[in-house]
KOLTI-941379 format. One line per field, with one value per residue: residue number from 1; residue in one letter; x, y, z of N, C-alpha, C in turn. Coordinates in Angstrom, 1 decimal. Atoms other than C-alpha are relative to their C-alpha. Layout:
residues N
bafi: NUM,... .
fifi: A,... .
n.xx: X,... .
n.yy: Y,... .
n.zz: Z,... .
ca.xx: X,... .
ca.yy: Y,... .
ca.zz: Z,... .
c.xx: X,... .
c.yy: Y,... .
c.zz: Z,... .
end
This chain:
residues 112
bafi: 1,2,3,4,5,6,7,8,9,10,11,12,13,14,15,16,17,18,19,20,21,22,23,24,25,26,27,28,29,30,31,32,33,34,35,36,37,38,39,40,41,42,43,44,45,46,47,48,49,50,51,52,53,54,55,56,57,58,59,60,61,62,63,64,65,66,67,68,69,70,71,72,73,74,75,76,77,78,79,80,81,82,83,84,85,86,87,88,89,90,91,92,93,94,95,96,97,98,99,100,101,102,103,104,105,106,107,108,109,110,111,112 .
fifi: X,X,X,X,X,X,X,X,X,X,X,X,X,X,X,X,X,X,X,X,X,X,X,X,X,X,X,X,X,X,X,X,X,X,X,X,X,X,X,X,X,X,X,X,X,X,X,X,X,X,X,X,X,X,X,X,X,X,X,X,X,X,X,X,X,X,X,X,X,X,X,X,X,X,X,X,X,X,X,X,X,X,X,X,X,X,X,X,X,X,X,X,X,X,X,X,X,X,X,X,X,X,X,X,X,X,X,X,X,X,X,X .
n.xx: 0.8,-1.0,-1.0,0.7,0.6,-1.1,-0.2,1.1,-0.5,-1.5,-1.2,-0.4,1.1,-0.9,0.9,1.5,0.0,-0.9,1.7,1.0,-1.1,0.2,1.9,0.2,-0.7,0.8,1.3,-0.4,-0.2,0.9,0.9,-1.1,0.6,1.5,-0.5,-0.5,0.8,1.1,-0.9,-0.3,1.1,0.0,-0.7,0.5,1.1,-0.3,-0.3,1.1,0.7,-0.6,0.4,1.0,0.2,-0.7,0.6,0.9,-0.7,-0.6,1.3,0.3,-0.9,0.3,1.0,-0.7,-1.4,0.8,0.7,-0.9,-0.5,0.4,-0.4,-0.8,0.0,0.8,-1.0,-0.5,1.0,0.1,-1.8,0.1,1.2,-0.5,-1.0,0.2,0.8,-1.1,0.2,-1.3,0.5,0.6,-1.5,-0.5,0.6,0.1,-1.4,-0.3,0.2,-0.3,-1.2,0.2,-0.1,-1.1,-0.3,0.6,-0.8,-1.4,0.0,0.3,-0.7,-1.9,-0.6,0.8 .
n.yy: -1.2,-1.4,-0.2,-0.6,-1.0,-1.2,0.2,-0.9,-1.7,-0.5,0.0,1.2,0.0,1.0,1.4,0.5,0.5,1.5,0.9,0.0,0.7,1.2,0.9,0.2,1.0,1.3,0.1,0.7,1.0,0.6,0.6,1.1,1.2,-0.1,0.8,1.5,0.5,0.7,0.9,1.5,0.7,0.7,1.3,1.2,1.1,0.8,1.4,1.1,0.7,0.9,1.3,1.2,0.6,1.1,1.2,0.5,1.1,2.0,1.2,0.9,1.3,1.1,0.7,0.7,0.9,1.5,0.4,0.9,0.8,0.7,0.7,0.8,1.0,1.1,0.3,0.8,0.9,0.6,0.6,1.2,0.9,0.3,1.1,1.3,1.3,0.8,-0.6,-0.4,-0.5,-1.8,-0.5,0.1,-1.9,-1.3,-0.5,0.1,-1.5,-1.1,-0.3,-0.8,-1.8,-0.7,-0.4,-0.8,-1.1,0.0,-0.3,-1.3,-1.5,-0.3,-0.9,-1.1 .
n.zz: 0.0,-0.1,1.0,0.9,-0.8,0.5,1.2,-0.1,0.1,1.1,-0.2,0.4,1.8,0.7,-0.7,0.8,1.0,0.0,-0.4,1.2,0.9,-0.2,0.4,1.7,0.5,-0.8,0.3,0.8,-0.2,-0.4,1.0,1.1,-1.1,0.1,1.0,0.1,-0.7,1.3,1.1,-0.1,0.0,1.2,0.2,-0.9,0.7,1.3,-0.4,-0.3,0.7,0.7,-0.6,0.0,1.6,0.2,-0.5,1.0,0.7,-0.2,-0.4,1.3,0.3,-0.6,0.6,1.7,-0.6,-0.5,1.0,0.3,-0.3,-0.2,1.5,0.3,-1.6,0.7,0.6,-1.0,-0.8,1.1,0.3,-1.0,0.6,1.5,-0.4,-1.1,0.3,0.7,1.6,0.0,1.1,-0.2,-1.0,1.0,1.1,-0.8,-0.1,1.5,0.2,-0.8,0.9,1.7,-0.2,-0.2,1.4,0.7,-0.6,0.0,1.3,0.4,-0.8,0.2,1.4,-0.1 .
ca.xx: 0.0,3.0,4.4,1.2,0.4,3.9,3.6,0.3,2.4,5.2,7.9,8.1,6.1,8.9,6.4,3.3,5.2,6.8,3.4,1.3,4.5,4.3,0.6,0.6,3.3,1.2,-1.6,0.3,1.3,-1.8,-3.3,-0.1,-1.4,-4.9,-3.5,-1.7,-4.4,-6.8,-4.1,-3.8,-7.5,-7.8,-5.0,-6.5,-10.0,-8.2,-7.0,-9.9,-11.6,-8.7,-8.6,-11.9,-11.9,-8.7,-10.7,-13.2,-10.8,-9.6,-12.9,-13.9,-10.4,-11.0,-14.1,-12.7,-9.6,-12.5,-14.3,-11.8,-10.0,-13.2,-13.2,-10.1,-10.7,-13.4,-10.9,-8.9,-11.2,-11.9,-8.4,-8.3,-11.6,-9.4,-6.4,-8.1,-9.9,-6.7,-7.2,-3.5,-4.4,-5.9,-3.0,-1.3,-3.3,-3.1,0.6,1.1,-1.1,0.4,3.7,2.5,1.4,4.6,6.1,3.8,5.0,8.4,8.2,6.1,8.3,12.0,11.0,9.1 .
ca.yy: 0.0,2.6,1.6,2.7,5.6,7.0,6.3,8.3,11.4,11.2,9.9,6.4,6.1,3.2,0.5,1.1,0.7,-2.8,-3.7,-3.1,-4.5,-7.5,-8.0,-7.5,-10.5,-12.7,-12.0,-13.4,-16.1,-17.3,-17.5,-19.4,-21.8,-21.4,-22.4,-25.6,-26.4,-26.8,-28.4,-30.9,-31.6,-32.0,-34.5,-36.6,-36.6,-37.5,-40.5,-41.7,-42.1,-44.0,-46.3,-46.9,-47.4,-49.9,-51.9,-52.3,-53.7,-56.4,-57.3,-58.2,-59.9,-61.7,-62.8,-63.9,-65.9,-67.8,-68.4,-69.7,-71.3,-73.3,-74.3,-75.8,-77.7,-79.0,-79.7,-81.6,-83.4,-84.6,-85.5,-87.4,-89.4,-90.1,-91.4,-93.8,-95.5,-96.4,-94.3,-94.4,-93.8,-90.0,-89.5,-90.1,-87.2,-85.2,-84.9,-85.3,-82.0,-79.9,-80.9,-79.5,-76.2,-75.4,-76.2,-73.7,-71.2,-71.8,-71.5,-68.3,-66.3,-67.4,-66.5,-63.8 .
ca.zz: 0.0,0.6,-2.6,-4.4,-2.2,-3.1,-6.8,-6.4,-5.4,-8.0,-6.4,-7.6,-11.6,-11.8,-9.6,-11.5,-14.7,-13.6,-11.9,-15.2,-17.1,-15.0,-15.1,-19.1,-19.1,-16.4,-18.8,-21.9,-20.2,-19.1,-22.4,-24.1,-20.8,-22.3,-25.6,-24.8,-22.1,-25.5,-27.5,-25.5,-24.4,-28.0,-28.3,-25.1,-26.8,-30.3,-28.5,-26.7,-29.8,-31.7,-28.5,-28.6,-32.9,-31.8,-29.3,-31.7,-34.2,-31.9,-30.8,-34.3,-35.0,-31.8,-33.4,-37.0,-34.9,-32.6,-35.5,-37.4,-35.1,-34.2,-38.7,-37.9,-34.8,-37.0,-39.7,-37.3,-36.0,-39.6,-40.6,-37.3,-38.7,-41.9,-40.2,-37.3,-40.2,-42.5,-45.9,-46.4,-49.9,-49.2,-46.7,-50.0,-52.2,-49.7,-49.1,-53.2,-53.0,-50.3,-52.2,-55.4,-53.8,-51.9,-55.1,-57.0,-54.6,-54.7,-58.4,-58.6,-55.7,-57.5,-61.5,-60.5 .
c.xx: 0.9,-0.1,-1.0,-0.7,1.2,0.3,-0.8,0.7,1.3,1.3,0.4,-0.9,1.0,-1.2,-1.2,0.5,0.4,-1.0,-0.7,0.9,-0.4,-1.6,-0.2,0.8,-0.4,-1.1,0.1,0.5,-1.1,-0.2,1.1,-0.5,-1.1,0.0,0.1,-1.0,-1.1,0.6,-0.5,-1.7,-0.2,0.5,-0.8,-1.3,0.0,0.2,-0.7,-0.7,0.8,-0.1,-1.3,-0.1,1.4,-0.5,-1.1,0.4,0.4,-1.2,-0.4,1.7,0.1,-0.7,0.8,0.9,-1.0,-0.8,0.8,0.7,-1.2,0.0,1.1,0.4,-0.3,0.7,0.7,-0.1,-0.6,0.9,0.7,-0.4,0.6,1.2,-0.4,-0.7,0.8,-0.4,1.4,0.0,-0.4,0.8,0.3,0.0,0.0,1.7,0.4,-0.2,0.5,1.4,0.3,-0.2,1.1,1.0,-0.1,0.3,1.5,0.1,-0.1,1.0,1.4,-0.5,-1.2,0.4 .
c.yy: 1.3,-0.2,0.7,1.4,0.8,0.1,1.0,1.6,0.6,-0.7,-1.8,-1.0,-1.4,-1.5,-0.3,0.1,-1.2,-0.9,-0.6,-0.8,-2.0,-0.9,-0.5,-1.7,-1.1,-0.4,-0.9,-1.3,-1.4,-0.2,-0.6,-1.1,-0.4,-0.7,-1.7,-0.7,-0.4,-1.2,-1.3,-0.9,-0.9,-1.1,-1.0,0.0,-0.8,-1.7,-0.9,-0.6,-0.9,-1.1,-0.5,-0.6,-1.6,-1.3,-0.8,-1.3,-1.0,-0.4,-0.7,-0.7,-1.0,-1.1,-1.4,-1.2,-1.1,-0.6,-1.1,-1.4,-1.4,-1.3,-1.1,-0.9,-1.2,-1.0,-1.2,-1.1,-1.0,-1.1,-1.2,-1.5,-0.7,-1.0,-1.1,-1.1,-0.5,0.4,0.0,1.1,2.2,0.7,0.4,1.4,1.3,0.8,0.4,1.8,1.4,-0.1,1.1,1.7,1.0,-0.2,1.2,1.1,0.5,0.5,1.9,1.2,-0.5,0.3,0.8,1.4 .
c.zz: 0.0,-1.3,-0.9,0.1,-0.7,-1.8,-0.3,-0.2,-0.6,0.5,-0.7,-1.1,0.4,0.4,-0.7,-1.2,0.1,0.5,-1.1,-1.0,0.6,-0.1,-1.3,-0.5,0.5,-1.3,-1.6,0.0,0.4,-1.1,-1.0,0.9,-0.7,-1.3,0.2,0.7,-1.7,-0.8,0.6,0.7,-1.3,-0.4,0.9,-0.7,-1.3,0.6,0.6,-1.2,-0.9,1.1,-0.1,-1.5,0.0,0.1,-0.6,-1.0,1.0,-0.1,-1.1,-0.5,1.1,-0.4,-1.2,1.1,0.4,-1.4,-0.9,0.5,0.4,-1.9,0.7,0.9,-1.0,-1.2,0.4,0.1,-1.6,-0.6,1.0,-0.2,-1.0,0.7,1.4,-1.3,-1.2,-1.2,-0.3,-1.6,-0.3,0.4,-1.6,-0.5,1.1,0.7,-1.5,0.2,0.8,-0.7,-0.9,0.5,0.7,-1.2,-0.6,0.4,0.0,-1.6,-0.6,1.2,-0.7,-1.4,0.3,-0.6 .
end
């Protein structure tokens, strides 16, 4: 209170320009605060919605996987049925054919 009482009567202009100086730079400072404070809300609700668009995607590749993987239980469980009842024969075509297609691969990835 002195300091503003004697500014009042001339002797010390220096306090209320370093006052108003310092206010003006509080007041610049606050709103570069006010700034990044937005930035970054923005960034956190960009992110909530990509997590939620991620968990989405697994949940549906969870799906596909159980789904699948039940196909190939069933598969399995087929192939099992083939070899307890002595097809040797099928065994047969069926290795012939997985031959032929890593073959077919081998072929098409080296003259490619």
């Amino acid at each position: 209170m002195r300091r503003s009482y004697m500014a009042n009567q001339g002797g010390g202009y220096g306090y209320q320009d370093t006052s108003q100086m310092l206010e003006e730079e509080n007041q610049q400072q606050e709103d570069e605060l006010k700034g990044k404070v937005k930035a970054l809300k923005s960034l956190s609700i960009d992110i909530g919605f990509e997590v939620k668009e991620q968990n989405k995607m697994l949940t549906k590749m969870d799906d596909d996987f159980e789904s699948s993987g039940g196909l190939l239980g069933k598969t399995m469980g087929r192939l099992k049925a083939i070899t307890n009842a002595g097809h040797w024969k099928l065994w047969l075509y069926i290795a012939l054919f997985a031959l032929f297609v890593f073959f077919m691969c081998w072929v098409i990835i080296r003259f490619r």
